[in-house]
PLY file of the C-alpha trace (Angstrom):
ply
format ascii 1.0
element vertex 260
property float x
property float y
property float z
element edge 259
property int vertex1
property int vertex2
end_header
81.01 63.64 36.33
82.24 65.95 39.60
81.24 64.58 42.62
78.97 67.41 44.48
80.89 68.61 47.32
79.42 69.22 51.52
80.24 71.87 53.29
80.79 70.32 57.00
80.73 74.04 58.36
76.70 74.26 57.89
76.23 70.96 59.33
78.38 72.77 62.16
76.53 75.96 62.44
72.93 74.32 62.03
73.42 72.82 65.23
75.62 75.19 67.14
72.07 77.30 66.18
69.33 74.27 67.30
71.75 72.53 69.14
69.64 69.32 67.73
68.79 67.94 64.47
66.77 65.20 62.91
68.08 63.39 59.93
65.45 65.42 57.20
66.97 68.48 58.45
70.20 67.35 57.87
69.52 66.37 54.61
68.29 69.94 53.68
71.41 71.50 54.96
73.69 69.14 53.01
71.37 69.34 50.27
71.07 65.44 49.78
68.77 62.99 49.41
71.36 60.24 50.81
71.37 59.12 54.00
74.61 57.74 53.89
76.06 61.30 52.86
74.65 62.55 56.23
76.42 59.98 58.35
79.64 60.40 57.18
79.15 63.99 57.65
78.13 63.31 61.27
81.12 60.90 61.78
83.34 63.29 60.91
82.04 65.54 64.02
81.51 63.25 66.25
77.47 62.97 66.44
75.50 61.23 69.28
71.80 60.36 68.78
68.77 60.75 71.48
68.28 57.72 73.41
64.91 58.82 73.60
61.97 59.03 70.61
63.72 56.03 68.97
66.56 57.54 68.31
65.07 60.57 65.79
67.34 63.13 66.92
71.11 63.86 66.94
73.90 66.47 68.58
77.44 67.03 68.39
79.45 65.84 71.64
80.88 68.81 72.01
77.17 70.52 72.05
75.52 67.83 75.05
76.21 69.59 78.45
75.83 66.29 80.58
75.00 66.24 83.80
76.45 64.25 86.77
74.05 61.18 85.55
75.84 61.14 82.25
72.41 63.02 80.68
71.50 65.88 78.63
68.05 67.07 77.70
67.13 69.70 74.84
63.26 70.48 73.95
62.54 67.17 75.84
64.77 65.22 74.01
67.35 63.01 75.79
70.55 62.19 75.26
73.30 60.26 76.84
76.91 59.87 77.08
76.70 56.34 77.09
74.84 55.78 73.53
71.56 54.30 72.75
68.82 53.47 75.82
70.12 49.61 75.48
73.47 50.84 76.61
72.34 53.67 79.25
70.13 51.39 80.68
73.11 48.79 81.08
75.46 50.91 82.65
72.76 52.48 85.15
71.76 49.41 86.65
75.11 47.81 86.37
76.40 50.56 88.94
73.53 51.34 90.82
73.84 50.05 94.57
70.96 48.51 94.71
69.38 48.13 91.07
66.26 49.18 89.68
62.51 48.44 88.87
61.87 49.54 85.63
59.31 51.90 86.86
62.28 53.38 89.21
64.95 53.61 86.03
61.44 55.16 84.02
61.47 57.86 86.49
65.49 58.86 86.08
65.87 58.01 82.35
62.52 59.90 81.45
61.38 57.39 78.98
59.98 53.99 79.58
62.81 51.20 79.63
61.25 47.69 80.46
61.71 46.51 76.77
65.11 47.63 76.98
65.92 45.70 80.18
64.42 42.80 79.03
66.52 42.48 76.23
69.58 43.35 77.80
68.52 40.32 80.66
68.03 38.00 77.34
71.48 38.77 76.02
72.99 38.00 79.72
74.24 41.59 80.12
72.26 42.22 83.50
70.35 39.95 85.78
66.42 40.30 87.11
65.14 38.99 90.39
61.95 39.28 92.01
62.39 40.99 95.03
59.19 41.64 97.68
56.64 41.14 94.77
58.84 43.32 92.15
61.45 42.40 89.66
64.52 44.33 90.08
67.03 44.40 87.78
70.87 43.99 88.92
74.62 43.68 87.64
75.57 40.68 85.22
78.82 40.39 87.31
77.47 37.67 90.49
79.72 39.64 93.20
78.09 42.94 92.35
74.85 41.81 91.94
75.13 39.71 95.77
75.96 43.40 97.75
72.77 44.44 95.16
70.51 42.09 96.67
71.14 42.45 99.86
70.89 46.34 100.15
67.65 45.88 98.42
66.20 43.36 100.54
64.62 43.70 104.08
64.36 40.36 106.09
64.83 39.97 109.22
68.08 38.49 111.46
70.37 36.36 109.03
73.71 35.13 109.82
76.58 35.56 107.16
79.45 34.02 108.91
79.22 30.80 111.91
81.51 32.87 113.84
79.16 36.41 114.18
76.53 36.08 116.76
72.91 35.62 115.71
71.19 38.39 116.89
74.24 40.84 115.30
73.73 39.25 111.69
71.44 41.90 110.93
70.69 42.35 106.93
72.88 45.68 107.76
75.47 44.11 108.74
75.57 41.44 106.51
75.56 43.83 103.45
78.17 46.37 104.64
80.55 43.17 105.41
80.14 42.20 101.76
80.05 45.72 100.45
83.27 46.83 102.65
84.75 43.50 100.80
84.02 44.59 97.15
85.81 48.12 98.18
88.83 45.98 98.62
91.35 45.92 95.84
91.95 41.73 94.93
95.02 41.25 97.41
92.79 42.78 100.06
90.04 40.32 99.33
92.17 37.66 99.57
93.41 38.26 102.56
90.43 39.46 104.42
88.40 36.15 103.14
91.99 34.11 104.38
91.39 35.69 107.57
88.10 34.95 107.92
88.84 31.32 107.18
91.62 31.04 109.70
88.51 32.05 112.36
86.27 29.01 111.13
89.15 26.71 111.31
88.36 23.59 109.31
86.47 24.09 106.58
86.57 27.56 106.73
87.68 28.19 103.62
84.95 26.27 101.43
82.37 28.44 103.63
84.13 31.75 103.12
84.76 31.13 99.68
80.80 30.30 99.26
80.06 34.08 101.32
81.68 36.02 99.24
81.62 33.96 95.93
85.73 33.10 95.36
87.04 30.31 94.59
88.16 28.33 97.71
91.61 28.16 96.27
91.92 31.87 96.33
90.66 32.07 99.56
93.39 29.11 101.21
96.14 31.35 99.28
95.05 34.41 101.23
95.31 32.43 104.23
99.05 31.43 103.54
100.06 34.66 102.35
98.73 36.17 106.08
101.55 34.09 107.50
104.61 34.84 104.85
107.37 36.45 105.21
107.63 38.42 103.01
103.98 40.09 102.38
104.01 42.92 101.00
101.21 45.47 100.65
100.17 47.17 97.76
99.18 50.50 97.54
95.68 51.19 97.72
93.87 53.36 94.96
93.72 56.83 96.47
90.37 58.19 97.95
87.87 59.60 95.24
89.70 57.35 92.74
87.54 55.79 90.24
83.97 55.85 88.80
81.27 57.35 91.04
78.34 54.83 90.83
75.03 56.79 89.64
73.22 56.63 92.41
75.46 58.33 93.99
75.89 60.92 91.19
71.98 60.94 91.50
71.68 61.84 95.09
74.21 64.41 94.38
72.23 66.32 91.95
69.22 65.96 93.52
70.48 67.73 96.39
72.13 70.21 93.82
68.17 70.72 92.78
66.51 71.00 96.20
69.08 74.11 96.82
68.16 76.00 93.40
0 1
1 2
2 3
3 4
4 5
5 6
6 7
7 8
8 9
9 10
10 11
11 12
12 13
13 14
14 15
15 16
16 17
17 18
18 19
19 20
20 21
21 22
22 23
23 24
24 25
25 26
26 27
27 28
28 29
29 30
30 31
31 32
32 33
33 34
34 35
35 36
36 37
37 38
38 39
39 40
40 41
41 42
42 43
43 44
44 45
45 46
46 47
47 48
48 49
49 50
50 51
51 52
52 53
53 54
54 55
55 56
56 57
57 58
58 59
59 60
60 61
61 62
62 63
63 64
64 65
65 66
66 67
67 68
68 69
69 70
70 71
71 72
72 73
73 74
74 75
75 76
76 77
77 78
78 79
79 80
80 81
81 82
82 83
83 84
84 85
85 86
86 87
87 88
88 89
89 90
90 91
91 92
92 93
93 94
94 95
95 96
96 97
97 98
98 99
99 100
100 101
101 102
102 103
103 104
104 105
105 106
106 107
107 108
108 109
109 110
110 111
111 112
112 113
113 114
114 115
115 116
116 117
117 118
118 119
119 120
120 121
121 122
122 123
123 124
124 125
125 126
126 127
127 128
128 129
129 130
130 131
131 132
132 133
133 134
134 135
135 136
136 137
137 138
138 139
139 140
140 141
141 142
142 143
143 144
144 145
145 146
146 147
147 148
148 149
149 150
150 151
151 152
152 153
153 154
154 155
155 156
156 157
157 158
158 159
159 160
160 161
161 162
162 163
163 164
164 165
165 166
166 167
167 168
168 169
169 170
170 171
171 172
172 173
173 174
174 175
175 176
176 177
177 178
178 179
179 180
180 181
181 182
182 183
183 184
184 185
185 186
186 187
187 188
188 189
189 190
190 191
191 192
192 193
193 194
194 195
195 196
196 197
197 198
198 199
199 200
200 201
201 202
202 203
203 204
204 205
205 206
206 207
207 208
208 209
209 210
210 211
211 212
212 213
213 214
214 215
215 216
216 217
217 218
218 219
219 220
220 221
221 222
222 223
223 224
224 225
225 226
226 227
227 228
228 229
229 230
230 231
231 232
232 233
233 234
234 235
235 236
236 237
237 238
238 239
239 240
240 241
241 242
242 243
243 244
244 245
245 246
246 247
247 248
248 249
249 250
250 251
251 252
252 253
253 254
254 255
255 256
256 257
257 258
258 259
């Protein structure tokens, strides 16, 4: 018996006409009651599905015109460059500077994500934290989620090394010390937290190492290589390089907004 054939051009057209599908619809423009016969259709074009109403709906890459969040709305459906709401949610609060509250990552992601955090703090794949009466959720990765905390917080005078005066340990300067050290490529950080232990003097390098969470080894090799011979510097990633983090990317388009 001849296998029926599918004509991937009318799954092509259908949504280059709705720019969205759901799977019935796709099903009566293959003509097929199999599900499986519509995903291998899809694979073959490179579908994403909505991260929003559970997944229902689907588009074609090359269709989604994401904005500078990574998202793409049609007819109040959502998608996202990074998958599923699991994964969105991940990478959001992963780079954000200072986290989210689920009611703050509700707001962006236009959907409601606490079950969707929660799981991801189950798995280990981000960290929550109650911070002034509210649980914020922050990066898995401990060095990350340190300059998190402390751009979120607001305390008063705190010192962050012996050697800074008091009253100049302010919570902004303690965060932009530890945030100017993750900008630092890891030769840099080593270094910098070598030099910082050379201004301690004995036992600077246990207390350094505890600051910016290295291992004190790392941090006694820094301060050896500041007094080599033959140190040599690498070149530093050039200016723009890199990912921008998404708050960032969201303070950018909501300028962009305010100005249409």
């Amino acid at each position: 018996m001849k296998k029926p054939s599918y004509d991937i051009s009318q799954v092509q057209a259908f949504f280059t006409e709705n720019r969205i599908a759901t799977l019935s619809e796709l099903k009566a423009v293959l003509n097929t009651a199999s599900t499986m016969t519509v995903f291998r259709r899809l694979k073959e074009l490179d579908y994403l599905s909505s991260y929003s109403h559970r997944g229902k709906y689907y588009t074609l890459f090359e269709i989604a015109d994401f904005d500078d969040l990574g998202l793409w709305s049609h007819q109040s459906v959502w998608f996202s460059e990074y998958g599923n709401l699991v994964e969105t949610a991940k990478v959001f609060v992963s780079e954000s500077e200072s986290g989210f509250s689920a009611q703050e990552l509700d707001r962006i992601l236009h959907v409601e994500t606490k079950q969707a955090l929660l799981n991801l703090c189950r798995k280990g794949d981000i960290y929550r934290q109650r911070i002034s009466g509210c649980y914020i959720y922050l990066s898995a990765e401990e060095r990350k989620q340190r300059i998190q905390v402390l751009l979120r917080e607001d305390k008063g005078p705190l010192r962050l090394l012996p050697h800074l005066e008091p009253d100049s340990a302010t919570d902004q300067l303690k965060a932009a010390i530890v945030l100017f050290f993750s900008l630092l490529d890891e030769k840099q950080r080593r270094l910098y937290a070598g030099l910082e232990a050379l201004k301690l003097g004995h036992g600077g390098d246990q207390k350094v190492a505890q600051v910016f969470g290295l291992d004190p080894h790392t941090v006694a090799r820094g301060r050896r290589e500041l007094f080599s011979d033959d140190l040599e510097l690498e070149r530093v990633r050039r200016r723009g390089g890199g990912r921008k983090a998404v708050e960032k990317k969201l303070r950018k388009s909501s300028r962009t907004s305010s100005r249409s």
